[in-house]
C-alpha positions in Angstrom: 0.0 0.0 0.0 1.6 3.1 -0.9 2.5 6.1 1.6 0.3 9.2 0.7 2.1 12.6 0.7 1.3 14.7 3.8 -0.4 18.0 2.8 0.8 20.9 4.9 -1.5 21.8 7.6 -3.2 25.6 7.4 -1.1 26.5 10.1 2.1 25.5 8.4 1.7 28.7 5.7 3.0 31.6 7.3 1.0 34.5 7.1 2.7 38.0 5.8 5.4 38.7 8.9 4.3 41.5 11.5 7.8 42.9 10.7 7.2 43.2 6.7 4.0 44.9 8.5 5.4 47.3 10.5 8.3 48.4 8.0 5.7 49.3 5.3 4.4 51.6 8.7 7.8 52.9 9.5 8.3 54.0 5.6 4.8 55.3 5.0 4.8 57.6 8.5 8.1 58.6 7.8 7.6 59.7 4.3 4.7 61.9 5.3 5.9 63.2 8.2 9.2 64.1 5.4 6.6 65.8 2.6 5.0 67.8 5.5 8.2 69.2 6.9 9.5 69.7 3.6 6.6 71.4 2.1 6.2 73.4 5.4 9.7 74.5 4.9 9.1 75.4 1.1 5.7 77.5 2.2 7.5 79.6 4.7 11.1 80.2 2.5 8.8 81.2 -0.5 7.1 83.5 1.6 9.4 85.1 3.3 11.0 85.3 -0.3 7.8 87.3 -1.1 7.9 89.7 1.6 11.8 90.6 1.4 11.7 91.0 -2.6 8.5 93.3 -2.0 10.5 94.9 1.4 7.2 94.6 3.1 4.8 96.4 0.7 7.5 99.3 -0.1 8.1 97.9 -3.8 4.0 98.1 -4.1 4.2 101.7 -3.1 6.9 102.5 -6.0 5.2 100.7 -8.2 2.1 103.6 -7.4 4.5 106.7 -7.6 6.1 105.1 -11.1 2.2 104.8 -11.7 1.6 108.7 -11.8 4.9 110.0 -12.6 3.7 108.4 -15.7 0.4 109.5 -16.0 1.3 113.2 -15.0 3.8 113.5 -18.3 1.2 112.3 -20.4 -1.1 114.2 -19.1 1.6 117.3 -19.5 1.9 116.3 -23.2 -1.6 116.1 -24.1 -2.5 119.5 -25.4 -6.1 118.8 -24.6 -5.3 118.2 -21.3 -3.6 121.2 -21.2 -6.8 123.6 -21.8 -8.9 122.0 -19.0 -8.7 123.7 -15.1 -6.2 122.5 -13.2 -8.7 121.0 -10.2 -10.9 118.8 -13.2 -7.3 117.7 -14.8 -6.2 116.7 -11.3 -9.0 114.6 -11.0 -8.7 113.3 -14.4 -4.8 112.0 -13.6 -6.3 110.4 -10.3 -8.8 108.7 -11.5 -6.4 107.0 -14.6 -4.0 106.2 -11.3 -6.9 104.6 -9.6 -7.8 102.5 -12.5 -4.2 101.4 -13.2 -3.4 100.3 -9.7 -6.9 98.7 -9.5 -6.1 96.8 -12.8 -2.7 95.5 -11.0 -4.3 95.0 -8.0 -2.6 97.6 -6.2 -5.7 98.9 -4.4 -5.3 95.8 -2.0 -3.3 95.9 1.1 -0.2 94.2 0.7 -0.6 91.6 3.0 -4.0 90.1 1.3 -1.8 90.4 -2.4 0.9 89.0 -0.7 -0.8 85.4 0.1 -1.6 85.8 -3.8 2.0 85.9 -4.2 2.4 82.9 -1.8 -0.7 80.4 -4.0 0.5 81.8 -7.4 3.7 81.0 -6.6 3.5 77.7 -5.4 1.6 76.4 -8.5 4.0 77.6 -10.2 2.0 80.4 -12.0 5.3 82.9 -12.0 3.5 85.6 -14.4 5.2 88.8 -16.2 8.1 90.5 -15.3 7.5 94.0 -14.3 11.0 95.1 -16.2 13.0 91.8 -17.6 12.3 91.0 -20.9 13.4 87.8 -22.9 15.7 88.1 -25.7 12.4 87.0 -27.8 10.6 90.1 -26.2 8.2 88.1 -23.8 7.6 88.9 -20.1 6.8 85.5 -19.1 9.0 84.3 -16.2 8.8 81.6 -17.1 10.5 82.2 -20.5 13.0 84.5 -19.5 14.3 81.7 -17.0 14.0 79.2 -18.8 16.3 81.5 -21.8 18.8 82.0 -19.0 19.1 77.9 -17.8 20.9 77.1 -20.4 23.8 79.1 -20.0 23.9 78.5 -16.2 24.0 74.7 -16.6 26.7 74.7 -19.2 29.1 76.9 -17.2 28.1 75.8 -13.3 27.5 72.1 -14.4 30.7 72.0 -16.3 32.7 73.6 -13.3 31.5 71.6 -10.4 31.8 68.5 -12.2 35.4 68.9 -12.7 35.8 70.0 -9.4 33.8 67.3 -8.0 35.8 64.5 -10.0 38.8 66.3 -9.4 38.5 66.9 -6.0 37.8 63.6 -5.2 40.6 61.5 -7.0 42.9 64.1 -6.0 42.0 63.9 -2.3 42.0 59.8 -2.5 45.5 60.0 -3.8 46.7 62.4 -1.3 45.1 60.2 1.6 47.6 57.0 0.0 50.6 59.6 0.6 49.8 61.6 3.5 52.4 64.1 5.3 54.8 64.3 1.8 55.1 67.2 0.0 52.4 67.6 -2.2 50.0 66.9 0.8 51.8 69.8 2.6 51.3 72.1 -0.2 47.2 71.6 -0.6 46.9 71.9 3.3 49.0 74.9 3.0 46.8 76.0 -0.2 43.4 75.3 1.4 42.8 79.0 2.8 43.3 80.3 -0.3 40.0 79.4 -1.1 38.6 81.7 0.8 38.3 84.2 -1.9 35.4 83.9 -4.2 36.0 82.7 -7.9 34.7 85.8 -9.0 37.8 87.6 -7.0 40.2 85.0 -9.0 38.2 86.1 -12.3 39.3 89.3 -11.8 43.0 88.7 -12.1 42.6 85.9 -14.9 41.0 88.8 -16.9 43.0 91.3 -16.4 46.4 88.4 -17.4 45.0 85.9 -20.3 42.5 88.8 -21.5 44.6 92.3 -20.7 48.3 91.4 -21.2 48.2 88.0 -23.2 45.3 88.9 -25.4 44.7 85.2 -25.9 41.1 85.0 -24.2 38.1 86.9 -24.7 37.1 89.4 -21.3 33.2 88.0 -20.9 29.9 87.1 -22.7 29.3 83.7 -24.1 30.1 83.9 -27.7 31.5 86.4 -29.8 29.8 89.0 -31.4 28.8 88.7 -34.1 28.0 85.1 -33.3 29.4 83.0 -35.9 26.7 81.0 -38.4 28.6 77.8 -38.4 27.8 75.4 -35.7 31.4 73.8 -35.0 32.7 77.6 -35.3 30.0 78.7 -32.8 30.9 75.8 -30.0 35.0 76.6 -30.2 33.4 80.3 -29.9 32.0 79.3 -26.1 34.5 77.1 -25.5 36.6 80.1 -25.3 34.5 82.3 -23.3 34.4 79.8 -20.9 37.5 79.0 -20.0 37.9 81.8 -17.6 34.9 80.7 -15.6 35.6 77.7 -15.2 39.2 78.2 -14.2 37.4 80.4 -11.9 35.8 78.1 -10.3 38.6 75.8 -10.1 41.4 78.1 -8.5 39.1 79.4 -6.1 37.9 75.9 -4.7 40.2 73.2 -5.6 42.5 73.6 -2.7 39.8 73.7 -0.2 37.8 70.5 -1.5 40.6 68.5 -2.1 41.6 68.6 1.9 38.1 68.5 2.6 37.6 65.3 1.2 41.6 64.0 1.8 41.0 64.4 5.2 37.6 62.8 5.2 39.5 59.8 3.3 42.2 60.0 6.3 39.4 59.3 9.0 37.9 56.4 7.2 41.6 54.5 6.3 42.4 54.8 9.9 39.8 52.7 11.2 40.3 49.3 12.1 38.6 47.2 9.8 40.7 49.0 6.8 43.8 47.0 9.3 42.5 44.4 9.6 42.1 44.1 5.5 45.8 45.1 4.9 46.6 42.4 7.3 44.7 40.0 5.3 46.6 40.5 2.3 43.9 42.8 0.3 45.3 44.8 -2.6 45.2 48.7 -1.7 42.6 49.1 -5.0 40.4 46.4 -2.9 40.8 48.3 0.3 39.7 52.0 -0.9 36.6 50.6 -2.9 35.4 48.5 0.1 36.3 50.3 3.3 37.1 53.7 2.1 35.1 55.0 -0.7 31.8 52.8 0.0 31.5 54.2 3.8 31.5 57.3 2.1 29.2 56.8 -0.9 26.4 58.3 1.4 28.0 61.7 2.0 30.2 62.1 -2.0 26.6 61.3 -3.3 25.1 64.4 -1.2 27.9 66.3 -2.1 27.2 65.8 -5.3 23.2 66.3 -5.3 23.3 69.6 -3.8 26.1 70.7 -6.4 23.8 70.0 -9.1 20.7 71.9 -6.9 23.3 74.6 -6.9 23.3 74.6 -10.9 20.1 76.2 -11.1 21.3 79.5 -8.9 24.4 80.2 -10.6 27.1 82.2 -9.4 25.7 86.2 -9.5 29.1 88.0 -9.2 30.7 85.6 -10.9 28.2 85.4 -13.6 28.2 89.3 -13.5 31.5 90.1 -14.2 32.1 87.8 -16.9 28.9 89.0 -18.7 27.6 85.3 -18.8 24.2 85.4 -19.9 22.8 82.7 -17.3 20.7 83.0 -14.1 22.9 84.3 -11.8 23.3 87.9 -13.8 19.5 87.5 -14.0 19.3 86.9 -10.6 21.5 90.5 -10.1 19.6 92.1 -12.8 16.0 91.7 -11.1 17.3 92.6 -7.8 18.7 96.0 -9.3 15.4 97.0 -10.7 13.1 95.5 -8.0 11.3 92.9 -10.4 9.8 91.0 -7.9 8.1 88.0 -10.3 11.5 87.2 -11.2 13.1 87.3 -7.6 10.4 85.1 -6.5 10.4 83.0 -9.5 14.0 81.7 -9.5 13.6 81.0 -5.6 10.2 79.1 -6.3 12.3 77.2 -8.1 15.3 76.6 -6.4 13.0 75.6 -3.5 11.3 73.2 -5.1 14.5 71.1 -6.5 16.3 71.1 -3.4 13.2 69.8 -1.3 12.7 66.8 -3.9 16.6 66.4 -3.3 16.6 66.4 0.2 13.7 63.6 0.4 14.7 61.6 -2.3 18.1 61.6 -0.4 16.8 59.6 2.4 16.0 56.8 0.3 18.8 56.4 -1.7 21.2 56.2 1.4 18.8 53.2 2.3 20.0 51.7 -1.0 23.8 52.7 -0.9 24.3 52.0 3.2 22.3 48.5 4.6 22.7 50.1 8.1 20.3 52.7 7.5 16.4 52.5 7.9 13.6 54.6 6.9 12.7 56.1 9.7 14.2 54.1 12.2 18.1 55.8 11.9 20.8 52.9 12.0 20.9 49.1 12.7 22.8 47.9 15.5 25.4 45.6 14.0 
């Protein structure tokens, strides 16, 4: 007779662990307790933003005198105008003024047009400039930044990569020969980069432009631009050379010990012993016990340098004439056009709060000891 096969009881299947259970919690209460600080955070910068670009109402209150200095010289021009008493063309040039500001919405206090501000902004609905224009004539902010971003990413993204990558392979090699001479030298270099780049741009002008004549002063391309594509790329690959050696000078030294230092701590620790004792090649040892503890922290180094992208550098930007955000940035601030202020730090805002909480996640992926939520696993 043969042996029939056991079925598994009911109680054998185990039902979905009440650990699986309570991570999916942890992650789901963590992430919204992340959005609502994050968007809290967002709220109140953009506000605050709103308030400081419009210096409390003052801005509103130019806008109103620019209002009827206007009115009153057309008025003055108007040889009609001219003939009627002065009481009835008083009243005349008020009534326009009232009409205008109404049609702005500059009859409103400023704290009611200021939460406006605050829901416009946040839907993104950045409107006209009051002064900017885009090279295409539009007012849209939204046009006129998006003309600018182009020129900001080429000349930031292209200088904090190379410092990034730099940096980085420079300060790993310094860590394998620590305390010889070219270790001595950054360390001893590293407070020079406490003057801006735009300081360094200054005297790289005024030697490869000035005395060498071999690179342009500023501006992007030359003028007039050149028809031919390949012509017109060696054309901004000129003008940005000074940048971007900006950039470079003024950093380097001070990144480089930053991160050789940071390279120092990890070698030092026990573990990266025990692994020369073990025979490990030194190419084994820095990928596993030096650079992967500190994937977490390169990777939001390097997040927030590309956040940065979208700011610019405003002096820097400035004094080489680079047509990107940062001189926009200087530009609106000059002239007191507000929409634009607000609009590029709407923006800003936005990308570095979907950094920051997209962060947390990936150092889950990149760094097993860290939880959602629940900080670091005891070993």
């Amino acid at each position: 007779m043969a042996e029939s096969t056991a079925l598994p009881a009911p109680e054998a299947v185990s039902p979905p662990t009440p650990r699986r259970a309570s991570a999916l919690k942890r992650v789901l209460r963590f992430t919204g307790r992340r959005f609502l600080a994050l968007a809290v955070t967002v709220i109140i910068g953009v506000y605050l933003t709103i308030i400081i670009a419009n210096m409390g109402g003052a801005v509103d209150e130019l806008r109103k005198g620019e209002i009827m200095q206007g009115i009153v010289m057309g008025v003055s021009m108007d040889p009609e105008m001219k003939q009627l008493p002065a009481a009835e063309r008083q009243a005349i040039i008020e009534e326009m003024a009232r009409l205008q500001e109404k049609r702005l919405g500059l009859d409103q206090p400023f704290i009611i047009r200021s939460f406006t501000f605050l829901r416009n902004a946040l839907l993104l609905d950045l409107g006209f400039a009051e002064n900017l224009t885009s090279d295409s004539g539009s007012r849209l902010v939204r046009a006129i930044i998006l003309e600018r971003l182009p020129p900001t990413l080429l000349l930031m993204g292209l200088s904090y990569l190379m410092l990034f990558i730099i940096s980085v392979f420079f300060a790993l090699f310094l860590s394998r020969r620590y305390g010889s001479f070219l270790d001595r030298l950054v360390v001893a270099l590293a407070p020079t980069s406490s003057a801006p780049a735009w300081f360094y741009g200054l005297f790289l002008i005024l030697f490869f432009a000035v005395f060498l004549g071999v690179l342009p002063y500023g501006g992007m391309v030359d003028a007039p631009p050149p028809s031919n594509k390949l012509q017109y790329a060696l054309s901004v690959l000129r003008h940005i050379i000074l940048p971007v050696l900006s950039v470079l000078v003024s950093a380097i030294w001070s990144s480089t010990y930053s991160w050789r230092t940071f390279f120092l701590i990890y070698s030092s620790e026990d573990y990266v012993e025990m692994a020369k004792a073990k025979g490990l090649s030194s190419r084994d040892i820095e990928n596993r016990y030096v650079l992967r503890p500190t994937l977490p922290t390169i990777i939001t180094n390097f997040a927030l340098l590309l956040i940065g992208l979208w700011t610019g550098a405003i002096i820097l930007e400035t004094v080489f004439n680079w047509p990107g955000l940062g001189r926009l940035f200087y530009s609106a601030i000059n002239i007191y056009d507000t929409p634009v202020i607000v609009g590029e730090t709407v923006i800003y805002a936005y990308l570095l709060a979907v950094t920051v909480f997209v962060l947390d996640f990936i150092y889950v992926l990149v760094d097993p000891r860290v939880r959602i939520g629940g900080g670091s696993e005891a070993a």
